[in-house]
KOLNUKOL-125725 format. One record per residue (C-alpha): x, y, z; residue in one letter. Coordinates in steps of 0.001 Angstrom, whole numbers, padded with zeros to 6 digits, always signed. Example, Ala and Ser with C-alpha at 12.3 -4.5 7.8 and 13.67 -1.06 7.14 Angstrom:
residues 2
+012300-004500+007800A/+013670-001060+007140S/
END
This chain:
residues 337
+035270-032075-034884X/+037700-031557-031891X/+038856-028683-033805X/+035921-026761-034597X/+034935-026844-031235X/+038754-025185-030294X/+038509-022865-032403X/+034268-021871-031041X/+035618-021806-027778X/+038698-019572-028810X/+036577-016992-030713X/+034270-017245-027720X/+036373-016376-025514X/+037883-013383-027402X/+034729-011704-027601X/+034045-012014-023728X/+037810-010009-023368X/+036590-007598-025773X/+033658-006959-024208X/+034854-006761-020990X/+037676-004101-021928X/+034368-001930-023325X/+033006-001952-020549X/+036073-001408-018345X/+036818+001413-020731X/+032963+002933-020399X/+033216+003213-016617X/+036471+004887-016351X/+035589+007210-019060X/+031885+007757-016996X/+034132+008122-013701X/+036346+010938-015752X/+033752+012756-016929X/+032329+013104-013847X/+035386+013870-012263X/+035551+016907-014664X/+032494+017838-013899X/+033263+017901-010013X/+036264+019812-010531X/+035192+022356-013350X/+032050+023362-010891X/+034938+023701-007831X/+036983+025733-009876X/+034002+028300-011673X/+032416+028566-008014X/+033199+032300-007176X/+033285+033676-003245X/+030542+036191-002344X/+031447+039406-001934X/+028678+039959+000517X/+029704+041002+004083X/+031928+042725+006120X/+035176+043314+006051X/+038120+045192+007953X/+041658+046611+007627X/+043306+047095+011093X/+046265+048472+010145X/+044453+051471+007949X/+041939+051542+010561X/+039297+050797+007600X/+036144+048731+007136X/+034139+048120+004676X/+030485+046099+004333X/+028893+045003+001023X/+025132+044377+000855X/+023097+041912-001342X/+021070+044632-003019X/+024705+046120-004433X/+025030+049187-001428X/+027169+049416+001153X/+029055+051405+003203X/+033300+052212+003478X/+034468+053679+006867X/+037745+055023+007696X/+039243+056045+011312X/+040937+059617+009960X/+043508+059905+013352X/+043845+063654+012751X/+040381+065175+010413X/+037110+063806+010893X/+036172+060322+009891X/+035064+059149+006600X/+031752+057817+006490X/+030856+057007+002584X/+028011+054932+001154X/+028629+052904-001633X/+027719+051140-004579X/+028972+047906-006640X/+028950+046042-009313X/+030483+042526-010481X/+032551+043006-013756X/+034569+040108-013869X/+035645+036619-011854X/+035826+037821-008584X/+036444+041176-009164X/+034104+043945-008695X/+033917+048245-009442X/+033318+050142-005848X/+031787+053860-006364X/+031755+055935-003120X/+029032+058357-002524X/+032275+060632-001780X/+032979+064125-003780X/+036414+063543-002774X/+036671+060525-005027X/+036244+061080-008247X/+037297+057680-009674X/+035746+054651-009023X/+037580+052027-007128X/+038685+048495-008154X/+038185+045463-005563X/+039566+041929-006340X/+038621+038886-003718X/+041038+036399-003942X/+039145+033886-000414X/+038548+036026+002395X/+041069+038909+001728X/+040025+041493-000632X/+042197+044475-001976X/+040799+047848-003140X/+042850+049574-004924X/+042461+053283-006804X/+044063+055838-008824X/+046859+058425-007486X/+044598+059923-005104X/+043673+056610-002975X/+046032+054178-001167X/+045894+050188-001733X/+043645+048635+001223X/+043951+044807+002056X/+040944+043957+003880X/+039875+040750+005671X/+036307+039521+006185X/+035354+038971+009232X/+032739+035774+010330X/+030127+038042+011776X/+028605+040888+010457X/+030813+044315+011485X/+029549+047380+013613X/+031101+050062+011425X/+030125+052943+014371X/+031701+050628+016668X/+034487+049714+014457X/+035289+053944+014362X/+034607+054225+017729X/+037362+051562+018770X/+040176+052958+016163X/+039075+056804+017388X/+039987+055335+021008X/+043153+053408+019914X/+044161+056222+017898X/+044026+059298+020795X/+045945+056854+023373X/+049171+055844+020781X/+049530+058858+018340X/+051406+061260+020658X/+054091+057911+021485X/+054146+057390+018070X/+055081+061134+017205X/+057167+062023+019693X/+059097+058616+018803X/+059132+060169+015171X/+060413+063325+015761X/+063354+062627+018262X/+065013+060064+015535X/+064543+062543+013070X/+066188+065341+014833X/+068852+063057+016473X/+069549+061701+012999X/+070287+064894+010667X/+071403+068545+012262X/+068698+071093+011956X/+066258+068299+011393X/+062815+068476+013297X/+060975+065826+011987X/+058822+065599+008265X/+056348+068221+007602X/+052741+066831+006797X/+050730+068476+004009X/+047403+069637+004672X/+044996+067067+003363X/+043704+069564+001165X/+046458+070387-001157X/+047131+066374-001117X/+046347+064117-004350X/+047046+064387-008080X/+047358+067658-009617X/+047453+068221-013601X/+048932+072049-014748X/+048900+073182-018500X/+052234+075034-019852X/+050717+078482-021262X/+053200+078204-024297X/+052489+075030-025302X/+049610+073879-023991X/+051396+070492-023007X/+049681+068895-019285X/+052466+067625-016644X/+051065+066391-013732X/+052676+066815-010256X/+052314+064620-006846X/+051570+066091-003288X/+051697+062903-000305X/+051746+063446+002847X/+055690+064109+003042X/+056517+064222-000429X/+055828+065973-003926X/+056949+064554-006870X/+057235+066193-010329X/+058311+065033-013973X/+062230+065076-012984X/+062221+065973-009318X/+061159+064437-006012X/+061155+066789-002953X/+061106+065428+000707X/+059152+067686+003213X/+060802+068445+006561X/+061191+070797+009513X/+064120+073076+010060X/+064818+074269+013294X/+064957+077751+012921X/+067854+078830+015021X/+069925+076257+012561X/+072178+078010+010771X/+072786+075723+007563X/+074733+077412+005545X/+077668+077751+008366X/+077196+073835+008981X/+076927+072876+005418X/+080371+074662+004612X/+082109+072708+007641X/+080734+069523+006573X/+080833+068710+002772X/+078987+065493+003210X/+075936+067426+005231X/+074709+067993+001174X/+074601+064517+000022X/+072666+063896+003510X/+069687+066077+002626X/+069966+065603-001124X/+066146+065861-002252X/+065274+067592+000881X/+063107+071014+001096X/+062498+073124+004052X/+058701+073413+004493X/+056965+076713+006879X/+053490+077926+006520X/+052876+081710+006151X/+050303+084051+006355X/+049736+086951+003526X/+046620+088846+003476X/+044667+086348+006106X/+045245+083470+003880X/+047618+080454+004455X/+050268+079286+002218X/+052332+076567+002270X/+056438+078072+001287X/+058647+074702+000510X/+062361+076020-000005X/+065507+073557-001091X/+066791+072602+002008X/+070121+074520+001428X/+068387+077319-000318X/+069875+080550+000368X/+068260+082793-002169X/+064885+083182-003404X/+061493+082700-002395X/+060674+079382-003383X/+057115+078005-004129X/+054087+078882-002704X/+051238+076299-002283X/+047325+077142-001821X/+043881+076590-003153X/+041561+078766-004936X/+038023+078815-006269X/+037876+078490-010190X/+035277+077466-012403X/+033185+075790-009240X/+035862+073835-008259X/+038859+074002-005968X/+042503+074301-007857X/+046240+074625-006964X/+047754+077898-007056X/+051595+077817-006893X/+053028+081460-006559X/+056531+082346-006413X/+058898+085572-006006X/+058702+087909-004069X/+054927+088673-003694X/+054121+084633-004524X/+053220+085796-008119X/+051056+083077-009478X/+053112+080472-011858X/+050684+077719-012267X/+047421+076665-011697X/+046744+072888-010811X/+043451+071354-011896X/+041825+067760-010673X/+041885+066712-014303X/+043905+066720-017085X/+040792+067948-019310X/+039888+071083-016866X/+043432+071905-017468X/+043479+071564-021285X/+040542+074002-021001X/+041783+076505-018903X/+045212+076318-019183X/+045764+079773-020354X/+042908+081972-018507X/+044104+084579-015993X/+042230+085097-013480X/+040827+088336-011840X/+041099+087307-008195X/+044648+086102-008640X/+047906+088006-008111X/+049761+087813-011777X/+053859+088851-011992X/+052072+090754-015233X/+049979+092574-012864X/+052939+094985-012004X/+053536+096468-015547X/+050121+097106-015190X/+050294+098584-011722X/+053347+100392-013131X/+051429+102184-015745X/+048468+102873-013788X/+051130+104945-011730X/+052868+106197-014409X/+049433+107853-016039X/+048420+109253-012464X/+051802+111103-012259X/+051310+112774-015794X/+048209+113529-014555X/+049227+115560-011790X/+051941+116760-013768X/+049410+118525-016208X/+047373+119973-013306X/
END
């Protein structure tokens, strides 16, 4: 008897331990799931794009609005501002597709919001912009207003700062030359043989080929170089990649003439826009007349397409066989009279 109660009181007491590990087991597995739950809900919670948001060092600001407009804003410290409306649209976790009401831009831009900083970022033709949002909604007039100020009061420090190192630094040296904003950007030009597209860079200070890179300066033009270069062999290697940049006048129209820096023959290229097809494109001339040697188009398609027209308003090197026959023909003319 003694035993059977033992052994009732063991098996009792095995199935209380069982049961109590089940339901030890269902509460942490309850309190883990939940736990998931919490955490999966932190980590799919996405920041609002919504608001304003500014980029001191640019001198930038941008605002997004609920019903997907907005508006981008950018102090310009030598043109006039830029004042675009906007649209956007989510496309991803945090990431969203900007398109500025902007003929300028062609592209649309790319914004990712990683917390309060957000980066827009473009193709050639636009610069990466790190923007912070701000805890109050942004006065963008203000905003231009300020940088306009801030601008006018620290650009001719900041120049003249610029220019003495530069001409301190290298003989004949007066500083970088800046290209016009117009001729700036990504350019695409069609080989007439071929038909093959290359696409060539102008920055602000720099334009950059498939093979070459060509740094835009100043040369003072009293400097003699090619005296100084011959009495210092390592004057050469100092302005390796460099090109003398002046802008000239022919026929009322500006052109921009970039020359190797040690050139001594030769015209070198000639940069300016034209009127083709509705659009603007880059004409670079050479020679002696600044014959036209390529067209540059927006687009790698436009210049697929019109890679090998000529046109009329343009100034050809073939155009002087044909000038030379034209006078050949009026001389037998007179000849025969």
């Amino acid at each position: 008897m003694k035993n059977r109660v033992f052994i009732f009181l063991l098996v009792g007491s095995a199935v209380l331990a069982m049961a109590g590990c089940q339901s030890r087991y269902k509460q942490e597995k309850g309190s883990n799931e939940q736990a998931k739950i919490i955490k999966q809900s932190i980590t799919n919670k996405n920041v609002s794009i919504v608001g304003s948001y500014r980029d001191d060092t640019d001198g930038a600001a941008i605002a997004f609005n609920s019903d997907h407009t907005g508006r981008y804003v950018y102090a310009d410290p030598k043109n006039s501002d830029t004042d675009d409306r906007l649209t956007w649209k989510k496309t991803g976790k945090n990431t969203y597709i900007i398109r500025l009401n902007d003929n300028d831009v062609n592209s649309a831009l790319t914004a990712k919001l990683t917390g309060s900083t957000l980066v827009i970022s473009g193709d050639d033709d636009w610069n990466t912009e790190t923007f912070n949002k701000t805890k109050n909604k942004l006065n963008l007039d203000g905003f231009l207003s300020s940088k306009k100020v801030e601008s006018s009061t620290s650009s001719k420090a900041k120049n003249n700062v610029k220019n003495s190192k530069s001409t301190n630094s290298v003989p004949g040296d007066e500083g970088l030359f800046d290209m016009p904003n117009e001729l700036r950007g990504t350019w695409y030009l069609a080989n007439e043989s071929d038909g093959s597209v290359s696409k060539l860079i102008i920055d602000k200070n720099t334009i950059t080929g498939e093979g070459f890179i060509e740094k835009l300066h100043k040369m003072n033009k009293n400097f003699d170089f090619t005296s100084y270069a011959q009495n210092h062999p390592s004057y050469q290697d100092m302005t390796k990649d460099w090109a003398r940049v002046v802008v000239l006048s022919e026929n009322g129209e500006s052109k921009v003439n970039v020359r190797g820096w040690l050139q001594s023959a030769g015209a070198g290229e000639y940069y300016n826009l034209a009127t083709e097809h509705g659009q603007k494109v880059l004409v670079i001339g050479g020679g002696a007349e600044a014959w036209v040697d390529g067209i540059g188009w927006r687009n790698k398609t436009d210049a697929e397409k019109y890679g090998k027209e000529k046109f009329s308003d343009l100034h050809y090197r073939e155009d002087i066989s044909l000038e030379n026959n034209d006078d050949s023909d009026s001389a037998a003319t007179n000849d025969e009279d």
